[in-house]
N, C-alpha and C positions, 0 to 999 in steps of 0.2 A: 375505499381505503387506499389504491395503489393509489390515484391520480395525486389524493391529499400528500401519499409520501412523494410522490415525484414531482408535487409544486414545491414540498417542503425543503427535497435536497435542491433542486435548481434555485430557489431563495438562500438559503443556509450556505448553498457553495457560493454563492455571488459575493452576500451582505455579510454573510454573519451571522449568528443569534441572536445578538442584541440588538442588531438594525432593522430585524423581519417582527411584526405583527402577525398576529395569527389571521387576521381580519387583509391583509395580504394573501396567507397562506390560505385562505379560503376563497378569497376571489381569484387567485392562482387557477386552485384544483374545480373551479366550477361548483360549490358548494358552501353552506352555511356554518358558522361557529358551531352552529347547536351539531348538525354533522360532525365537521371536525372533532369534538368534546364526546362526541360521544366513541367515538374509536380510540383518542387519545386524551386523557384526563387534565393534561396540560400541555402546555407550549414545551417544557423541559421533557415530559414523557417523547411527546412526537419526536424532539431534537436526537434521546436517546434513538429513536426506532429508526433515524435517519444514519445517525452513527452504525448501529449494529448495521443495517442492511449497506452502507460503503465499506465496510470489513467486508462481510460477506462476498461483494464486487471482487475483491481483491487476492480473497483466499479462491476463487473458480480460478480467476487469471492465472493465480500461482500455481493452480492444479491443473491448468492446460499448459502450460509450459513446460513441469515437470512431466508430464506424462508425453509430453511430444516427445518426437521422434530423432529432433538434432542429439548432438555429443555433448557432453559435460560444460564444456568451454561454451560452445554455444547458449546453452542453457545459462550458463552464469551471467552470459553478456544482457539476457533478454530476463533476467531476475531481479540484475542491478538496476536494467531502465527503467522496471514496474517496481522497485521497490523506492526509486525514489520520485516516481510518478505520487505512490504512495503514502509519501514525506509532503510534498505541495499539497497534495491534498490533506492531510492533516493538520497540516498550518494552514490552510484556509478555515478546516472547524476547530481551530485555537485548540487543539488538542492535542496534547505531549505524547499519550499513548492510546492508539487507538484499538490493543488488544486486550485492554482491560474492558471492552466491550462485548469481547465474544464468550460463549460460553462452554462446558467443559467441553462439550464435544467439537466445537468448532477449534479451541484451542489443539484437539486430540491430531486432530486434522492437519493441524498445520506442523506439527510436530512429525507426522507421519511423512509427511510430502518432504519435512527439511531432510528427514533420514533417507529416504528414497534419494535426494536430491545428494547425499553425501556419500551415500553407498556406488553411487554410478560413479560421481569424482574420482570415489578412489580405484576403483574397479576398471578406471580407466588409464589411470595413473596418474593422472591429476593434483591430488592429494596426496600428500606424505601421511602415510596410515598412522605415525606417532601420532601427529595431532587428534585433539576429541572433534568433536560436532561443537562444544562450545567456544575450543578454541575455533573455527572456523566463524560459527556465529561470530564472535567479536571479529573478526579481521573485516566481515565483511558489513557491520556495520560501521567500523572504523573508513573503509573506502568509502563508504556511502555517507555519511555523513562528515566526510569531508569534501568529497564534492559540492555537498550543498553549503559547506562554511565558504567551500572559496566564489562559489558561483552564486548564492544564494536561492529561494526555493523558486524565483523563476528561472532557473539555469537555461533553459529551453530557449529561452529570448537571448542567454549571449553564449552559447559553448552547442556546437553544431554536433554533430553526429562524429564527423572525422575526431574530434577529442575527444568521444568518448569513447570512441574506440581506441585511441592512444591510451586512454588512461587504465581501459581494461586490458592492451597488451602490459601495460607497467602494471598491475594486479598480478595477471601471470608469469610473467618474466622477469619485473625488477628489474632494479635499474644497472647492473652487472651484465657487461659484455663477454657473453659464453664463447 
């Protein structure tokens, strides 16, 4: 079953769903339709299983981050690169929201880690304690998703490292000369 899912995300991340045959995804993983079909009922089944486990990829990452050992700031720096690492890759599975795939516990999850991950901000002073957790949420999907309006989802190909760090000092400090 693994090989089938890891012929099916390296097809699905390349082509697409619509461009990959299952008759692909089976000469991929070393393995027969009748194989393939019998683990997964359909091409749209396996796509979902391929979806759920690229969450999954992504909610560890965000749980090894937070749980490291840098500072708030740090953390934030290496959130925004995986969260919009996370962005390209959901536009590669044509897919607007990839958390409508996990389920309650995994969502439990990432809720926990965002709290964890807000509690240290402000604990650190970081965070202005008014703000909620949602207003945070939104600011930093607003940063993040406009990185990706102005650069588009290969940003990687034209905005190097130094801008993004420029862009996450102007996150923290604004554009106001203290």
């Amino acid at each position: 079953m693994e090989k089938i899912l890891d012929a099916a995300t390296g097809l699905f991340e390349k082509y697409g769903f619509d461009k990959v045959s299952v008759d692909e995804i089976a000469e991929r993983a070393n393995t027969s339709k009748a194989t393939l079909y019998k683990y997964f009922e359909s091409k749209d089944n396996l796509y979902l299983e391929v979806l759920k486990r690229v969450m999954v990829y992504f909610i560890d990452e965000y749980e090894k981050v937070i749980h490291g050992s840098c500072d708030f700031k740090c953390k934030l720096t290496q959130l925004i690169k995986l969260k919009i690492k996370e962005c390209r890759c959901t536009k590669k599975y044509d897919v607007t929201n990839m958390y409508q795939f996990l389920n309650h516990e995994q969502l439990d999850k990432m809720n926990k880690l965002t709290d964890l991950f807000h509690t240290q901000g402000r604990e650190e002073g970081y965070i202005d304690e008014t703000l909620s957790d949602e207003d945070l949420y939104d600011y930093l999907e607003i940063v993040i998703y406009g990185i990706i309006h102005k650069y588009g989802y290969n940003y990687s190909d034209c905005i190097n490292e130094h801008k993004i760090e420029l862009i996450i000092h102007l996150v923290y400090d604004g554009l106001l000369k203290r």
